[in-house]
TIVO-2410 file (N, C-alpha, C; in nm, 3 decimals):
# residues 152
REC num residu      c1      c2      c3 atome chaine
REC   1      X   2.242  12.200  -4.010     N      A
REC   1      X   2.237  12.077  -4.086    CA      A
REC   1      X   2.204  12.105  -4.231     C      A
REC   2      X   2.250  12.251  -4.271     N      A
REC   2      X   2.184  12.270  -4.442    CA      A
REC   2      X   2.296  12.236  -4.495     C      A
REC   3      X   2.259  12.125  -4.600     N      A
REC   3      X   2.345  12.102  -4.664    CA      A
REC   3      X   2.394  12.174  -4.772     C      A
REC   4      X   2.567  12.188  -4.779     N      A
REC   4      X   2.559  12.305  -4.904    CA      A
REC   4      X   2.609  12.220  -5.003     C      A
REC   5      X   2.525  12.244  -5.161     N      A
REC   5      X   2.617  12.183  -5.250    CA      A
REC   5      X   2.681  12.267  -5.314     C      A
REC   6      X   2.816  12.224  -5.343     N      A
REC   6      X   2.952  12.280  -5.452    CA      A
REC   6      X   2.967  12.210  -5.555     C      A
REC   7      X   2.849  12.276  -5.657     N      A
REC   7      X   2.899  12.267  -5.807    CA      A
REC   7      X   3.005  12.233  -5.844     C      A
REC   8      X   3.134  12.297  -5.799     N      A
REC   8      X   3.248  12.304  -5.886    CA      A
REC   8      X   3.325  12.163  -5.814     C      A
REC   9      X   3.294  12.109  -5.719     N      A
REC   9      X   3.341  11.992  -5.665    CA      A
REC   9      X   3.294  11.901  -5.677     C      A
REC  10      X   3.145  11.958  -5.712     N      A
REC  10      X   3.057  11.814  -5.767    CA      A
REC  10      X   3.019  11.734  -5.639     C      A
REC  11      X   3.023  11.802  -5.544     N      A
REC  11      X   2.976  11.765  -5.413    CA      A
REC  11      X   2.875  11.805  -5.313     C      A
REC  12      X   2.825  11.736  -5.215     N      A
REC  12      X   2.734  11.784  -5.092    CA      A
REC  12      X   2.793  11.821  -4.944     C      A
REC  13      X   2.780  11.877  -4.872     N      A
REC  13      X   2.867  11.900  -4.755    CA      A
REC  13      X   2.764  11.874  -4.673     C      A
REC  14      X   2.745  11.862  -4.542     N      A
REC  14      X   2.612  11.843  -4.448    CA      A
REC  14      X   2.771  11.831  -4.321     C      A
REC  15      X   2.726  11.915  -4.225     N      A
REC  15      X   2.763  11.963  -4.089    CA      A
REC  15      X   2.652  11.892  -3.976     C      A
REC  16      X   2.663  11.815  -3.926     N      A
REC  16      X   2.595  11.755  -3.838    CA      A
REC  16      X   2.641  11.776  -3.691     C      A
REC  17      X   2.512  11.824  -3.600     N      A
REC  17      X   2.532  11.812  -3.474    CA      A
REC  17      X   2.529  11.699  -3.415     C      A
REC  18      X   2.621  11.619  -3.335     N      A
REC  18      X   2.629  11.476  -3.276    CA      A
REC  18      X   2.546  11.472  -3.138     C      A
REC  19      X   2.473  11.619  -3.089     N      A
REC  19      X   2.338  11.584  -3.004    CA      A
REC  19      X   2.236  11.551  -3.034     C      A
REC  20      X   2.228  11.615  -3.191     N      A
REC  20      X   2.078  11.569  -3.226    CA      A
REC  20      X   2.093  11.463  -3.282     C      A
REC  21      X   2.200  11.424  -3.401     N      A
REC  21      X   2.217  11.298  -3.461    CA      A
REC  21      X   2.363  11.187  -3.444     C      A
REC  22      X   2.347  11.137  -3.316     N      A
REC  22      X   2.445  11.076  -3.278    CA      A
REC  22      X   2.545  10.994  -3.360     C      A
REC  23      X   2.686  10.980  -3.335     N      A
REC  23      X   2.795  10.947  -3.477    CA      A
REC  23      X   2.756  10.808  -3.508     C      A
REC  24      X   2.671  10.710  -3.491     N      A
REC  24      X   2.623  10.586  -3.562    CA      A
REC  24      X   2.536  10.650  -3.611     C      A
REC  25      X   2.448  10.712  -3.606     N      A
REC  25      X   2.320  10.802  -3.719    CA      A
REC  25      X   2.392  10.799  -3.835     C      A
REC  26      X   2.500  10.886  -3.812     N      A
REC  26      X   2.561  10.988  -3.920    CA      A
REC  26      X   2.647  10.872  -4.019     C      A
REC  27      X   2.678  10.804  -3.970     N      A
REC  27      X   2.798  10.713  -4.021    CA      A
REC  27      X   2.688  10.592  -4.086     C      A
REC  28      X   2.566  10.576  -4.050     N      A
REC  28      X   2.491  10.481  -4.090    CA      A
REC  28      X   2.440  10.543  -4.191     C      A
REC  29      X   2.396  10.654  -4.223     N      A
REC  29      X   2.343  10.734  -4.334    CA      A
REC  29      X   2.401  10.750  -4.459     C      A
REC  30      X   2.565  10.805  -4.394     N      A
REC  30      X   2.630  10.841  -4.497    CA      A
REC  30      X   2.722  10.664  -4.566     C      A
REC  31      X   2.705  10.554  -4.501     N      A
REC  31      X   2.694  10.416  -4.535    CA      A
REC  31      X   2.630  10.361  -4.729     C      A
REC  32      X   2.489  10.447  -4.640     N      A
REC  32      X   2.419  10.399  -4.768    CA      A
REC  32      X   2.434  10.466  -4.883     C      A
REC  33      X   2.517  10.541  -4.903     N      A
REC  33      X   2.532  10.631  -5.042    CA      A
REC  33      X   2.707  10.589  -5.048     C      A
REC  34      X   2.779  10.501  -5.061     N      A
REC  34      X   2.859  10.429  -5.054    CA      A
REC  34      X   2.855  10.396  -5.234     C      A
REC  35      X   2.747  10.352  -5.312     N      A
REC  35      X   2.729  10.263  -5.364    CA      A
REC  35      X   2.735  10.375  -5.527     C      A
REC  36      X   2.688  10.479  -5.482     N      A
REC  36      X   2.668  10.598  -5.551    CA      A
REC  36      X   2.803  10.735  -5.551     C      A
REC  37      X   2.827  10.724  -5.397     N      A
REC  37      X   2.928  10.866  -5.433    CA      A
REC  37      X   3.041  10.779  -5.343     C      A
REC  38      X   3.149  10.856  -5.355     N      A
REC  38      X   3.245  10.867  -5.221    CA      A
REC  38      X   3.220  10.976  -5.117     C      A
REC  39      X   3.265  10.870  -5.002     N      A
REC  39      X   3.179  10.958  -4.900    CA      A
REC  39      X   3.315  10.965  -4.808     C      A
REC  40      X   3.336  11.116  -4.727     N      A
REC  40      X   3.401  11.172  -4.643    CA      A
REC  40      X   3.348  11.179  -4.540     C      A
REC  41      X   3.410  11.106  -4.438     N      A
REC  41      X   3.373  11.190  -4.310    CA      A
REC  41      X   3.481  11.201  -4.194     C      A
REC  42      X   3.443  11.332  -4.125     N      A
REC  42      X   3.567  11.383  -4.075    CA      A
REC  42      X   3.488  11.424  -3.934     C      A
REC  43      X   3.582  11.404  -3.839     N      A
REC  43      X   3.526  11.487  -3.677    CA      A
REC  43      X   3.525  11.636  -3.676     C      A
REC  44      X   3.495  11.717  -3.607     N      A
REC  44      X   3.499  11.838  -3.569    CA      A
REC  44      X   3.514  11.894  -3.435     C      A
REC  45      X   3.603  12.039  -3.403     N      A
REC  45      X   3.516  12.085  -3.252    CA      A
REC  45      X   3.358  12.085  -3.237     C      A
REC  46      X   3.356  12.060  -3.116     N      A
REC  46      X   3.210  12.109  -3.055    CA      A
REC  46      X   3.113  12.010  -3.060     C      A
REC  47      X   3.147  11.897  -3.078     N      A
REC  47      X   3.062  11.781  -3.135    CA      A
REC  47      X   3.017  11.764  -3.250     C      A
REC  48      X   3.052  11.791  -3.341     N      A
REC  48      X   2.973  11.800  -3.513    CA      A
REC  48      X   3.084  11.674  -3.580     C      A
REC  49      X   3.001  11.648  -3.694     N      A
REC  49      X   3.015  11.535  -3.760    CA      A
REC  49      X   3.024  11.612  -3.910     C      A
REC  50      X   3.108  11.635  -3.961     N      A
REC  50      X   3.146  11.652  -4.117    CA      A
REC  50      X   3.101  11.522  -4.237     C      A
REC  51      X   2.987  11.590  -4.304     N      A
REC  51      X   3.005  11.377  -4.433    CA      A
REC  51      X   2.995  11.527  -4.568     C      A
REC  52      X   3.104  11.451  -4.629     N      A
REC  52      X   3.076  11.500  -4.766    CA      A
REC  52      X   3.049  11.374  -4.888     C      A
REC  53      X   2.970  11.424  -4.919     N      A
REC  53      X   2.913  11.312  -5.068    CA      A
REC  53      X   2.968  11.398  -5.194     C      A
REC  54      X   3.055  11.310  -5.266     N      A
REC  54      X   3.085  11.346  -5.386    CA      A
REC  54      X   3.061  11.262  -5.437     C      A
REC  55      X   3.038  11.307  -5.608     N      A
REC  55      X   2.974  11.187  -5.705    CA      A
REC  55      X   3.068  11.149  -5.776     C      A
REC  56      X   3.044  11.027  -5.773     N      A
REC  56      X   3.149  10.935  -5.845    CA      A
REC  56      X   3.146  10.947  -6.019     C      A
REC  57      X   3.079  11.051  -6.079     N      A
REC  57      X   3.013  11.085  -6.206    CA      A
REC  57      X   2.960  11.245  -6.214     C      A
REC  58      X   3.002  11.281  -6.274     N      A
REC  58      X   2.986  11.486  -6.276    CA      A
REC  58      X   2.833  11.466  -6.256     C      A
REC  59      X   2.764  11.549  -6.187     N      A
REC  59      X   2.640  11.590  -6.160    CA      A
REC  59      X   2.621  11.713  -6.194     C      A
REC  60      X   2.456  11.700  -6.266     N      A
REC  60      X   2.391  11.824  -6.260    CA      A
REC  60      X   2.360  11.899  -6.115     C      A
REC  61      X   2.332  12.039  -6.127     N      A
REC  61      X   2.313  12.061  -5.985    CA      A
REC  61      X   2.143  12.030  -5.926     C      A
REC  62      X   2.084  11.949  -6.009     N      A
REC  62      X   1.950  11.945  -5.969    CA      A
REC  62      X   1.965  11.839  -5.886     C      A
REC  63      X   2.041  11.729  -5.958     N      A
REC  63      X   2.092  11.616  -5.885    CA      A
REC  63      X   2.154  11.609  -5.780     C      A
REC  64      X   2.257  11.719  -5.768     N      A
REC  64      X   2.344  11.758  -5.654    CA      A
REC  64      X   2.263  11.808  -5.538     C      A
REC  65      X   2.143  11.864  -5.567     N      A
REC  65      X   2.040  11.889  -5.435    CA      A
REC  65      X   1.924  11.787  -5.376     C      A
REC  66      X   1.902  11.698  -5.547     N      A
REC  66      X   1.845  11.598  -5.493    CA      A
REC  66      X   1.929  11.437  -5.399     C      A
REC  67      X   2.052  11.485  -5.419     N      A
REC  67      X   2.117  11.371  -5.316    CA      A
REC  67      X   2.133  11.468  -5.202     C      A
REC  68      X   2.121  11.593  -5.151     N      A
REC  68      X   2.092  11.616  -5.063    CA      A
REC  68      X   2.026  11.602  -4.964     C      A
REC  69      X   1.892  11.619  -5.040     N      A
REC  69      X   1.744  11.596  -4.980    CA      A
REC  69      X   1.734  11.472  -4.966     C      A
REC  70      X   1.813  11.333  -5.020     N      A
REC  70      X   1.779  11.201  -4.964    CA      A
REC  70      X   1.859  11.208  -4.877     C      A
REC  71      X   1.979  11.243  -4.880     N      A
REC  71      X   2.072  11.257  -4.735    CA      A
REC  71      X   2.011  11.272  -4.604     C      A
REC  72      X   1.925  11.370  -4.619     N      A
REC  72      X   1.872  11.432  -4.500    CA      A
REC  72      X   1.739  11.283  -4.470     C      A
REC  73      X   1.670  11.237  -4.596     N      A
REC  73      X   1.586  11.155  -4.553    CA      A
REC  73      X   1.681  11.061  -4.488     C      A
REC  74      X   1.731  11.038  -4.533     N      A
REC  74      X   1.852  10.910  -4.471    CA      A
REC  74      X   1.861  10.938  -4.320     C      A
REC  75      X   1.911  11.016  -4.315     N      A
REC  75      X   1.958  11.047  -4.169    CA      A
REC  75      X   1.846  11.077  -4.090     C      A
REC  76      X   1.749  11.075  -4.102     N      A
REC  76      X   1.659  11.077  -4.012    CA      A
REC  76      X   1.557  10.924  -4.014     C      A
REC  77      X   1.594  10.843  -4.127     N      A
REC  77      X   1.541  10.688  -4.160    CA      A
REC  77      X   1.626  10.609  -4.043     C      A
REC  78      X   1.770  10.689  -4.034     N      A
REC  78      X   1.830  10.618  -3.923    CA      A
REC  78      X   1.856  10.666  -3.781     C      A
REC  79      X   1.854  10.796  -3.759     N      A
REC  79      X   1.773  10.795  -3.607    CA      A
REC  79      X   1.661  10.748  -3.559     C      A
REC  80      X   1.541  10.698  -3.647     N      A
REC  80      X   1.456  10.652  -3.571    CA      A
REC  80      X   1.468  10.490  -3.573     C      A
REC  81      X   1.540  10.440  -3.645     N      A
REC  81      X   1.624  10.323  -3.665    CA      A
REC  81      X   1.674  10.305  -3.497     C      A
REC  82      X   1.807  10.404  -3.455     N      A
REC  82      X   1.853  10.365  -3.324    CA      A
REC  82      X   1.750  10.394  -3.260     C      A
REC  83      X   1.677  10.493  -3.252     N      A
REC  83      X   1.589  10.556  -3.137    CA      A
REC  83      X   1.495  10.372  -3.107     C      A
REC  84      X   1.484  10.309  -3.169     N      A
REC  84      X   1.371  10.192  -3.148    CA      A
REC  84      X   1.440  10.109  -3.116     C      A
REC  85      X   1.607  10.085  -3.161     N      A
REC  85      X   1.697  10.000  -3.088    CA      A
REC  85      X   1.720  10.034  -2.955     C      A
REC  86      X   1.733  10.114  -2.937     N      A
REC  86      X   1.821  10.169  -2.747    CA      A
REC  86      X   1.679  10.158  -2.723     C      A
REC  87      X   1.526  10.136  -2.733     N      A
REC  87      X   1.416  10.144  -2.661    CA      A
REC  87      X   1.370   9.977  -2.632     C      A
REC  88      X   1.382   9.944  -2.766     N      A
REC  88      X   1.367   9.758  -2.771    CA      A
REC  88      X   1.468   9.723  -2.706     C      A
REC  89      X   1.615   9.732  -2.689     N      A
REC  89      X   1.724   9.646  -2.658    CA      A
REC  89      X   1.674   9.565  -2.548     C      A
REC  90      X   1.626   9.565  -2.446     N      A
REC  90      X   1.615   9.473  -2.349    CA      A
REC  90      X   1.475   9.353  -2.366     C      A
REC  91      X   1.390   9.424  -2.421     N      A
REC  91      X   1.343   9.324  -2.510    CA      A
REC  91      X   1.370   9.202  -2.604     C      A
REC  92      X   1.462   9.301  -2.677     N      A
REC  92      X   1.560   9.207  -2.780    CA      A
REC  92      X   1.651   9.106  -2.705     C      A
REC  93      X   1.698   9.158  -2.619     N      A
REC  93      X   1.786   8.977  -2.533    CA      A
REC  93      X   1.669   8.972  -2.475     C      A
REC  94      X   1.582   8.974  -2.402     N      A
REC  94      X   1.509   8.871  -2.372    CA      A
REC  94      X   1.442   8.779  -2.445     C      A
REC  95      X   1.400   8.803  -2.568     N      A
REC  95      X   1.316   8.737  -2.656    CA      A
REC  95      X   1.457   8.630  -2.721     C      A
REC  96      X   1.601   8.679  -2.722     N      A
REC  96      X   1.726   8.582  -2.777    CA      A
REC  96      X   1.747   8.451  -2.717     C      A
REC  97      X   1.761   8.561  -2.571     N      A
REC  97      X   1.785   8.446  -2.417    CA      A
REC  97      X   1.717   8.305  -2.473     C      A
REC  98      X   1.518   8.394  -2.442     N      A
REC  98      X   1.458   8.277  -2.438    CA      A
REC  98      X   1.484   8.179  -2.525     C      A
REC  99      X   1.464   8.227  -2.705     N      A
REC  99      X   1.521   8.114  -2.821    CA      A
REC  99      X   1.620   8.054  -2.790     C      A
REC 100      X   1.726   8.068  -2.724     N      A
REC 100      X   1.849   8.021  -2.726    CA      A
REC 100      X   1.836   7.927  -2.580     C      A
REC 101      X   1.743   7.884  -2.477     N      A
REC 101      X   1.732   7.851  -2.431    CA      A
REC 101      X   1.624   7.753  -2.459     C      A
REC 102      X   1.536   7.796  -2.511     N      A
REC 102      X   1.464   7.704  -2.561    CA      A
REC 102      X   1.535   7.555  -2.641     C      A
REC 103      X   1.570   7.599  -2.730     N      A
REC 103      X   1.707   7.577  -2.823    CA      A
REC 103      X   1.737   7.462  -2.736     C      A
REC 104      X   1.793   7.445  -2.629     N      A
REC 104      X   1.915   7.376  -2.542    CA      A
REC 104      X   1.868   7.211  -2.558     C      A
REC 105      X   1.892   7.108  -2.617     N      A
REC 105      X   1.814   6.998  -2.628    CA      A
REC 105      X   1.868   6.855  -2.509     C      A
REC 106      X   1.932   6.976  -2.400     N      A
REC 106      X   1.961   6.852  -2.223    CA      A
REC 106      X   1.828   6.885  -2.217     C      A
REC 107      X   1.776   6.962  -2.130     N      A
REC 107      X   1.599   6.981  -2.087    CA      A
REC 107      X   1.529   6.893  -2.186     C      A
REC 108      X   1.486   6.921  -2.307     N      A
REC 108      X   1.388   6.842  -2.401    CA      A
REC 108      X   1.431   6.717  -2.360     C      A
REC 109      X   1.592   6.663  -2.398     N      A
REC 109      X   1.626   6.528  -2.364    CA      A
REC 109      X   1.581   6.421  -2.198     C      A
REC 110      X   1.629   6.541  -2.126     N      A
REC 110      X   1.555   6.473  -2.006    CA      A
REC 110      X   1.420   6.424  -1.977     C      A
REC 111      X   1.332   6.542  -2.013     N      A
REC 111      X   1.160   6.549  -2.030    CA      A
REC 111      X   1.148   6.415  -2.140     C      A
REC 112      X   1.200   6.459  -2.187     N      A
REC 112      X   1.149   6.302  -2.285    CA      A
REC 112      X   1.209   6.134  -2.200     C      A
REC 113      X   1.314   6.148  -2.173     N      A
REC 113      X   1.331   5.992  -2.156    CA      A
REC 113      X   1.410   6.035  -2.013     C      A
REC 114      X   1.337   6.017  -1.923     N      A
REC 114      X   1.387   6.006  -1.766    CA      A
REC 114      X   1.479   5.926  -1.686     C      A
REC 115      X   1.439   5.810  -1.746     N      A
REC 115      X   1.534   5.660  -1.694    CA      A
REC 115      X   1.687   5.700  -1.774     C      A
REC 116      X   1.643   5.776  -1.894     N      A
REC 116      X   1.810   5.776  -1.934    CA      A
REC 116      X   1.909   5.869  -1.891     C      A
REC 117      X   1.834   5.944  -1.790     N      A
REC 117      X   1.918   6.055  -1.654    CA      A
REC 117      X   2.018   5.940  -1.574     C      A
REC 118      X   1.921   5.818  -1.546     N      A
REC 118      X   1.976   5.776  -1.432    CA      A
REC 118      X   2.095   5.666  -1.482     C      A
REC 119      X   2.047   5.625  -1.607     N      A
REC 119      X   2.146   5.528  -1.653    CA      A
REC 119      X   2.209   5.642  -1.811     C      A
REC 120      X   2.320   5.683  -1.778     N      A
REC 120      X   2.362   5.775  -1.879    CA      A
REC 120      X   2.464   5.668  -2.000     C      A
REC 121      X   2.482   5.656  -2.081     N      A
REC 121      X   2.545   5.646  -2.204    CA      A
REC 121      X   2.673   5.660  -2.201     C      A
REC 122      X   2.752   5.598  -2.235     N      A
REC 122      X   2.921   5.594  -2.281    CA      A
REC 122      X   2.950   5.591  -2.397     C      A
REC 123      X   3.017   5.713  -2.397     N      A
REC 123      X   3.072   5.705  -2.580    CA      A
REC 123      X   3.140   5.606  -2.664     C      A
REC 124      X   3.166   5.504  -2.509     N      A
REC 124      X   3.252   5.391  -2.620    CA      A
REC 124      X   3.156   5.260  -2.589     C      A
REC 125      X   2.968   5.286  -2.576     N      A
REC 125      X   2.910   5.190  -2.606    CA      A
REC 125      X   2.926   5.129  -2.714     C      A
REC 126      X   2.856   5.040  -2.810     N      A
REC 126      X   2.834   5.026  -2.969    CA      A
REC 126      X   2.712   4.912  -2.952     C      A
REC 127      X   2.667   4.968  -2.861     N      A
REC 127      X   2.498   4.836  -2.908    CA      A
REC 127      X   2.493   4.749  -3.051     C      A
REC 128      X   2.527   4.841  -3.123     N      A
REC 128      X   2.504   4.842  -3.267    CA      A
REC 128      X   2.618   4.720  -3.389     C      A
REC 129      X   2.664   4.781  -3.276     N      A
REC 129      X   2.852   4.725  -3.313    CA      A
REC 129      X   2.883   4.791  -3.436     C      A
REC 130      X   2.837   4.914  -3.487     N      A
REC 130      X   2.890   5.017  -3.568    CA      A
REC 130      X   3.066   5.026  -3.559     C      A
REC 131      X   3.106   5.058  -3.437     N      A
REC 131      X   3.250   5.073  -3.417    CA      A
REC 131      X   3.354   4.960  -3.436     C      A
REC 132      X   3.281   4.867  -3.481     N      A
REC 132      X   3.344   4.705  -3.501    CA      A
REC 132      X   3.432   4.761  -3.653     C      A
REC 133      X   3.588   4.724  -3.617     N      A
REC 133      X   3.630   4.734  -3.743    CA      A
REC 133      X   3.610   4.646  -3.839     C      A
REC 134      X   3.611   4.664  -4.028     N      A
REC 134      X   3.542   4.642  -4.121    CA      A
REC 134      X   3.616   4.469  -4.130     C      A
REC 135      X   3.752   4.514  -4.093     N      A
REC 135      X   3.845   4.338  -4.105    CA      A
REC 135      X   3.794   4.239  -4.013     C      A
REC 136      X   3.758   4.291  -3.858     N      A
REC 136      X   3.735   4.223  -3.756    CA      A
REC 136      X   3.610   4.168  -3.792     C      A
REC 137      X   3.498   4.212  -3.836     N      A
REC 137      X   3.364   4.197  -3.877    CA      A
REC 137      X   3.353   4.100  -3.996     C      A
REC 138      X   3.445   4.141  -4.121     N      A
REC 138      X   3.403   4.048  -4.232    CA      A
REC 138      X   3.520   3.958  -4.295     C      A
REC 139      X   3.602   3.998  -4.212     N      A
REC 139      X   3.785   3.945  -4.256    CA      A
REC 139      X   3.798   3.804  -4.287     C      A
REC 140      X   3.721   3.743  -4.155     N      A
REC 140      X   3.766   3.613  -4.138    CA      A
REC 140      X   3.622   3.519  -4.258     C      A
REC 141      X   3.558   3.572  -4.255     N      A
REC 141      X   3.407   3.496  -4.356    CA      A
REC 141      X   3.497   3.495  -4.489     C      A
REC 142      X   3.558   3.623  -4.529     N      A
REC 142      X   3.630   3.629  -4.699    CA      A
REC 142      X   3.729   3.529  -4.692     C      A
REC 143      X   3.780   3.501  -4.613     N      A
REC 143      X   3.936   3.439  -4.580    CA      A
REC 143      X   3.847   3.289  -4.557     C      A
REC 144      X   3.735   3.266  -4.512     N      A
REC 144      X   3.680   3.133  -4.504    CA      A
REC 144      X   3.636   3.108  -4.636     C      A
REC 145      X   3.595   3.180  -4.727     N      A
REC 145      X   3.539   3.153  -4.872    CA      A
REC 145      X   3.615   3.121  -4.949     C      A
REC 146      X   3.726   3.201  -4.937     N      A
REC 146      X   3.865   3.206  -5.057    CA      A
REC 146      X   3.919   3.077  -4.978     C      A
REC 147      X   3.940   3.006  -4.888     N      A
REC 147      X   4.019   2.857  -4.856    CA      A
REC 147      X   3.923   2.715  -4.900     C      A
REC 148      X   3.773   2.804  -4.910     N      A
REC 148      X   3.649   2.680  -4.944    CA      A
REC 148      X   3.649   2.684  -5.081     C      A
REC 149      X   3.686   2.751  -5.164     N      A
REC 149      X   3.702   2.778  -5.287    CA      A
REC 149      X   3.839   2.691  -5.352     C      A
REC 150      X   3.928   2.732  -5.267     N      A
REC 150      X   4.081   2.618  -5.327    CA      A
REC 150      X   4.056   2.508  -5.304     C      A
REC 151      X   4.006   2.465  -5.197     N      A
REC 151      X   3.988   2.243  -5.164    CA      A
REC 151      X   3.901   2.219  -5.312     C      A
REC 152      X   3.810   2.303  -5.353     N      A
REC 152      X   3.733   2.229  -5.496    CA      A
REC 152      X   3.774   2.215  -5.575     C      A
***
């Protein structure tokens, strides 16, 4: 996993084993330097993971070793990243499940008003007479004003 840098390419190379740092590690690492270099990555025999970082801007070579050395922090910021996912995961849906069940507002609705289980609601009630069209409702009062208005 030593990374070599090439001066004359202006680049980092890093050879990764995919036992120790599985290909979402590698691909999540080399993600975050996206923003900074162009990043290569290529498969290999034997399980290895190829990322090359080149800089999008000529580098000194002090620089060229110091994006190394964050590389390597990187990639190990994100194995322990998955390592706590694949350990939490079943945790994690359970704690979703529950919100999302909690969430569900038939249960709350029932618990709260019981009698309205037994007598359920029709969408084409209108207690309210909301659904009353605007002509049917005020049509005939305008049409009574405007004829009480001409006899004067």
């Amino acid at each position: 996993m030593d990374p070599k840098v090439d001066r004359k390419a202006n680049s980092v190379d890093v050879l990764l084993d995919e036992g120790v740092f599985p290909r979402p590690v590698g691909l999540a690492a080399a993600y975050r330097f996206l923003d900074r270099c162009y990043v290569l990555v290529e498969t290999h025999p034997r399980q290895r993971l190829s990322v090359r970082l080149k800089g999008k801007e000529p580098l000194a070579p002090a620089a060229l070793a110091a994006l190394a050395g964050e590389f390597r922090n990187e990639l190990l910021h994100q194995l322990v990243r998955h390592q706590v996912a694949e350990r939490t995961d079943s945790l994690r849906a359970a704690i979703v499940g529950r919100a999302l069940l909690s969430a569900d507002p038939e249960p709350a609705a029932e618990a709260a008003a019981p009698a309205a289980a037994s007598d359920p609601l029709d969408f084409q009630d209108d207690p309210l007479g909301i659904a009353v069209p605007w002509e049917e409702k005020y049509g005939d009062k305008r049409k009574a004003k405007q004829k009480s208005k001409k006899r004067r």
